[in-house]
N, C-alpha and C positions, 0 to 999 in steps of 0.2 A: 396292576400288573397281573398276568392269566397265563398261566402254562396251558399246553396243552395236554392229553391223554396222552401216555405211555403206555407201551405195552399190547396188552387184547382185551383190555378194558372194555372196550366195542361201546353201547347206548347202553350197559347196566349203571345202576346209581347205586354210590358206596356210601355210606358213613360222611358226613361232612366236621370236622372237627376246628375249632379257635384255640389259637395259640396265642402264647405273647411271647414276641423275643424282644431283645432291648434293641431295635437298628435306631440308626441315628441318622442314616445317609444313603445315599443309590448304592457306594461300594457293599454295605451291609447286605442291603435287600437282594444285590447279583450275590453274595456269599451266600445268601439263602436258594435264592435260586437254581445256582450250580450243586448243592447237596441234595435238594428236592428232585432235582432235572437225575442226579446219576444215581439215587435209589429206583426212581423210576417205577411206573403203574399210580402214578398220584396226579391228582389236580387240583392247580391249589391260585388260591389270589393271596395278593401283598398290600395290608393294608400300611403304607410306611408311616402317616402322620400318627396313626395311634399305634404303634411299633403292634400290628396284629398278623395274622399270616392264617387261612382259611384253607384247609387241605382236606379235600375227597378223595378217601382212598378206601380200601379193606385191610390192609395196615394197621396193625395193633399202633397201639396210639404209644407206650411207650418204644416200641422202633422209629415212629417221627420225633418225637421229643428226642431222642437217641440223635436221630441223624442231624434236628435243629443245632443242637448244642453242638456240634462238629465246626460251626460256623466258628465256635468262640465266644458266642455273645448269650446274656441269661436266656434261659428259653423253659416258661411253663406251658404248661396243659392247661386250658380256663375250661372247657367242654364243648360239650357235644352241640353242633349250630344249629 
């Protein structure tokens, strides 16, 4: 799963970062979604089989870990991709 660019991101390349959250299921990965989609200026893929979540952003990393956990479900920082 792929969002698109938000914002005025325009063709610059940010920061690509790997998360783990615990999803378990599609409802999970759209709660991810919907927090990623309304902080907005990020791009990010959903890896759901290995509960991972790949997010290009300029985004200090703990504001995404911040906005993951809003889902409800664990969410670490593993690093930089």
């Amino acid at each position: 799963m792929t969002s698109p660019l938000w914002g005025s991101i325009g063709k610059q390349y940010f920061p690509k970062h790997e998360f783990f959250v615990d999803m378990t299921c599609e409802g999970c990965s759209g709660a991810v979604t919907r927090v990623l989609n309304k902080l907005g200026g990020v791009q990010f893929d959903i890896d759901l089989p290995n509960k991972k979540v790949f997010i290009e952003s300029d985004k200090d990393t703990d504001v995404l870990l911040e906005t993951l956990k809003k889902t409800g479900k664990a969410a670490n920082y593993i690093g930089p991709k």
